[in-house]
C-alpha positions in Angstrom: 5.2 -21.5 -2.0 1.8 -22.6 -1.6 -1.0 -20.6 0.7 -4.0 -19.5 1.1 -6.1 -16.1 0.2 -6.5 -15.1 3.6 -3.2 -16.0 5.0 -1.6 -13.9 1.7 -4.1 -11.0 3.2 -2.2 -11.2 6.4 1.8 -11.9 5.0 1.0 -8.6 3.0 -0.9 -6.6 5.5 1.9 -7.4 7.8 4.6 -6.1 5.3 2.6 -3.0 4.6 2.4 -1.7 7.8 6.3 -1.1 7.4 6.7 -0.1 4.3 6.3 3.4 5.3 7.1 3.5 8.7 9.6 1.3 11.2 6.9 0.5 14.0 6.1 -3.2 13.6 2.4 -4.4 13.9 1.1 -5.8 16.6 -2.2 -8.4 16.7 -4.7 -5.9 17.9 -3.6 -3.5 14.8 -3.4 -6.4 12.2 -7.1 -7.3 13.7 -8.3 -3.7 12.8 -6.5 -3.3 9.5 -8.2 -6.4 8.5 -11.6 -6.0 10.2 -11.1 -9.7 11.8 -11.9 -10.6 15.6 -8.3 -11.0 17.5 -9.0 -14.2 18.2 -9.3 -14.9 14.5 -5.6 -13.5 14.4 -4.3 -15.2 17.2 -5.1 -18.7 15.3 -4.4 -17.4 11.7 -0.5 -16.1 13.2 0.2 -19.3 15.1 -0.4 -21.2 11.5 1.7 -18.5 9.6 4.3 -19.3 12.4 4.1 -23.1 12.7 4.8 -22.8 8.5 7.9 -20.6 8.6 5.9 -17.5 7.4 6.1 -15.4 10.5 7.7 -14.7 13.9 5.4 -14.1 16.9 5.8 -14.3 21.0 2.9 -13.5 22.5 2.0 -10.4 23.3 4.5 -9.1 21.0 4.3 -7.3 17.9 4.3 -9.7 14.6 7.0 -10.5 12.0 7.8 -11.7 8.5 9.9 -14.3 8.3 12.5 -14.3 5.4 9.9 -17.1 3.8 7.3 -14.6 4.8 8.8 -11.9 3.4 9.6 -13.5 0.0 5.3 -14.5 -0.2 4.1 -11.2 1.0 6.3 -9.0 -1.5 5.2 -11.6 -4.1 1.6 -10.8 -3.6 2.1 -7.5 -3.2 3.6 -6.7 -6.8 0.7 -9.0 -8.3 -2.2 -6.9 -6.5 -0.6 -3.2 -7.8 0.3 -4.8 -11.3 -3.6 -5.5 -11.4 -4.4 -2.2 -9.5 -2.2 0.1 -12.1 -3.6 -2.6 -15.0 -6.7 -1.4 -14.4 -6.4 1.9 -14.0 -4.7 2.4 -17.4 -6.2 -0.4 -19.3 -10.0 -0.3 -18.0 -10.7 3.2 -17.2 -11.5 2.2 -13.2 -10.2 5.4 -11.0 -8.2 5.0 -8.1 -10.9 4.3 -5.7 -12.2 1.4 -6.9 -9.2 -0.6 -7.8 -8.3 -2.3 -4.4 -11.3 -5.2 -3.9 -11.3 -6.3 -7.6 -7.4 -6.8 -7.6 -7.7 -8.9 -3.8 -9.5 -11.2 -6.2 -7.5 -11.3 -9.5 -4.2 -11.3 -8.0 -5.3 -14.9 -6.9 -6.5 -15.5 -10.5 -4.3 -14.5 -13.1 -1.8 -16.9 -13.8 2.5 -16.3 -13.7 2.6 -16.0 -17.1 -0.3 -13.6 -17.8 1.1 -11.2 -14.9 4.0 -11.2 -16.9 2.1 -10.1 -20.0 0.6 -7.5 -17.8 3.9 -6.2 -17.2 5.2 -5.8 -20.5 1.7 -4.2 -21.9 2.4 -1.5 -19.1 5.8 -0.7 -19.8 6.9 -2.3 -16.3 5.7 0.9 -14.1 7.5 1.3 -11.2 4.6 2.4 -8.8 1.1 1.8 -8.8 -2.2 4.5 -9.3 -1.2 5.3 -5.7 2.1 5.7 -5.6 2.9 2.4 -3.6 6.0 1.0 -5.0 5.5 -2.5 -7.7 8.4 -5.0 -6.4 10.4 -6.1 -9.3 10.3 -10.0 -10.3 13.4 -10.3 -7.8 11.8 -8.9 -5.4 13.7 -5.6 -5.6 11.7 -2.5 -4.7 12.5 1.3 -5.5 11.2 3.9 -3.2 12.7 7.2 -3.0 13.2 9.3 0.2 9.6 10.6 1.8 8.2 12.6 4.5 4.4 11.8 5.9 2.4 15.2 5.2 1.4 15.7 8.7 5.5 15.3 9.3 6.3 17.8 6.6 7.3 21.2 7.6 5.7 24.2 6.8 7.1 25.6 3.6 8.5 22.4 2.2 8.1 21.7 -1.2 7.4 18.8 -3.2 5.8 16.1 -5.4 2.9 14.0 -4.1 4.6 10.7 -3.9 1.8 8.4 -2.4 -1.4 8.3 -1.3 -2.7 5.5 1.4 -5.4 3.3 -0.2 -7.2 2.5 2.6 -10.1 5.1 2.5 -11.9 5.2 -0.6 -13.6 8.2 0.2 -10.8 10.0 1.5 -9.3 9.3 -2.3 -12.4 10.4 -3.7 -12.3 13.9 -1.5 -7.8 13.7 -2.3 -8.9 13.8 -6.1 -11.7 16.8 -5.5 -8.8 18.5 -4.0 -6.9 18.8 -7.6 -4.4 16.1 -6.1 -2.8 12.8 -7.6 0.5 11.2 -7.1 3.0 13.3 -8.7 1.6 16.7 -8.2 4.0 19.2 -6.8 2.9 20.9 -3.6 3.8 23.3 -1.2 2.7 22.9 2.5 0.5 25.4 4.4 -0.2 26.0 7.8 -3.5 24.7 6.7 -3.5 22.6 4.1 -1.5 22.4 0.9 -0.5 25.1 -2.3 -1.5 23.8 -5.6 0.0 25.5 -8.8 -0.1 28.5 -6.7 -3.5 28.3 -4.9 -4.4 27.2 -1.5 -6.1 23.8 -1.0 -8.1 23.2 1.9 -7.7 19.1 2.5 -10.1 17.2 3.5 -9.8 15.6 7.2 -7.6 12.7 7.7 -5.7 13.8 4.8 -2.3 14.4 7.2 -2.1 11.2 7.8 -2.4 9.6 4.1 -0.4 11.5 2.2 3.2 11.3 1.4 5.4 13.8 -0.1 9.2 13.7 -1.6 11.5 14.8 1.1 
């Protein structure tokens, strides 16, 4: 299947925005997510649309076809392949991963991602925690629970992180916190190894934990 950069940006924007909740998107949130006018959106969806890619009525919120689906989840394990690749093989931190694998995941041929693959020992998440599809498209995510959903008193491991912010991951890491560290949650914030955290605002809302 044959497209663009910027209509990839949208199949996996548009897959994203479910992966960790059930409300679909709608055009004015796919226009923020990806800093676009709506207009732009409007003309980029009914393109995705006339090719198969997506399902959209207007007004209504926007969908992957099972075409769609297939591209988007494609793109999505070559950009965190790249993302953990450099991470572990280049020293970058978590925070500065995202805009040099938007360009490499176009890059880097199908054969070479393979080779990425093996050298890494085919991880099953990314530095974030966001689940790597499989080559068949097959993704393992266990059960999860938004921070700002999480009871008081709950315990567990940090299992993702939202990417979005990269000074929100910056202020995350300041914190003492990374995917995999185990938590407890506090009226105000979070115990690590036994000591209160204060987290930094907007953290609530990026952070997931193992249910």
């Amino acid at each position: 299947m044959s497209t663009s950069p910027a209509a990839d940006d949208y199949l996996k924007t548009i897959f994203h925005h479910t992966e960790w909740q059930d409300r679909p998107i709608t055009p004015s949130v796919l226009a923020a997510k990806l800093r676009v006018a709506p207009s732009s959106v409007t003309e980029m969806v009914k393109k995705l649309a006339a090719a198969g890619l997506t399902i959209h009525e207007p007004y209504r919120a926007v969908r992957l076809t099972e075409s769609g689906l297939a591209r988007a989840v494609t793109m999505t394990r070559r950009h965190r392949l790249i993302e953990t690749w450099l991470v572990r093989e280049f020293g970058y931190t978590w925070d500065e991963v995202h805009d040099e694998a938007e360009v490499l995941e176009h890059a880097v041929s199908d054969r070479m991602l393979d080779k990425i693959d093996d050298r890494l020992g085919h991880p099953d998440v990314d530095p974030h925690g966001d689940a790597i599809p499989r080559p068949d498209g097959t993704i393992r995510r266990p059960a999860f629970v938004l921070l700002g959903d999480a009871d008081t008193g709950h315990e567990g491991r940090v299992l993702r992180v939202n990417d979005a912010d990269p000074l929100l991951l910056r202020a995350i890491t300041a914190c003492g916190i990374d995917v995999g560290t185990s938590v407890t949650v506090l009226p105000d914030g979070l115990g690590v190894d036994g000591s209160p955290v204060e987290l930094p605002e907007g953290a609530a809302e990026a952070v997931w934990l193992t249910a």
